[in-house]
N, C-alpha and C positions, 0 to 999 in steps of 0.2 A: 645857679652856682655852676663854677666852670673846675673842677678838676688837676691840676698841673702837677707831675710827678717830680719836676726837678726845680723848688724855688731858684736855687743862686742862677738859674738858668735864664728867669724872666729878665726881662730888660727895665727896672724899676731899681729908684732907693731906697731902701729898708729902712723904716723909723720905726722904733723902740718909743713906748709910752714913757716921760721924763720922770713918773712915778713909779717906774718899776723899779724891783729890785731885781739887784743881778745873781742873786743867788735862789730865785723865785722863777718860776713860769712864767712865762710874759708871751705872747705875740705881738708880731712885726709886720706893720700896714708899709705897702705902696700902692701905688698906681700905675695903671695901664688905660691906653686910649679908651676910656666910656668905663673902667672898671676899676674897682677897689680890691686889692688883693691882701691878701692874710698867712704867714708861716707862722710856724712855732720857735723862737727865737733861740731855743737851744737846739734844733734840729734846719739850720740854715739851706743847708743839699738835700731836704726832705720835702716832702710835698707842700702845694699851698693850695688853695683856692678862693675864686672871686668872684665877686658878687658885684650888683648895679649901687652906685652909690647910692640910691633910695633906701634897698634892702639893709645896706651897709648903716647909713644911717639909723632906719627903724631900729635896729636891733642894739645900735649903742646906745638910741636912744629909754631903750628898754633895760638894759644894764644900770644906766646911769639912773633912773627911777626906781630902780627896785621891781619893774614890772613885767621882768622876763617870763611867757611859760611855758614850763618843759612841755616837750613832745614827748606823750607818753608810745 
């Protein structure tokens, strides 16, 4: 995972999930060359960070199953 202090900063298009609600929490995926990037869609100028689409993948894939497990 890479860090990035200023999202609207990145050179990517911000996509919003078409099932979120706009009045809800949501995060906002793009891309960068070799990477999947991640903000928090109501904090746009706030930080993000990116991961290898593998990672990125596992883990949605884990959401989307019900099989996420916390880090205690």
């Amino acid at each position: 995972m890479t860090y990035h202090s200023n999202a609207s900063a990145l050179p990517t298009h911000w996509k919003k999930a078409s099932a979120s609600n706009p009045n809800d929490n949501c995060v906002e995926c793009g891309s960068l060359t070799g990477t999947v990037v991640v903000r928090d869609s109501k904090d746009p100028h706030g930080p993000a960070h990116s991961h290898t689409p593998a990672a990125f993948g596992a883990f949605a894939a884990a959401v989307a199953t019900n099989t996420l497990t916390p880090v205690v």
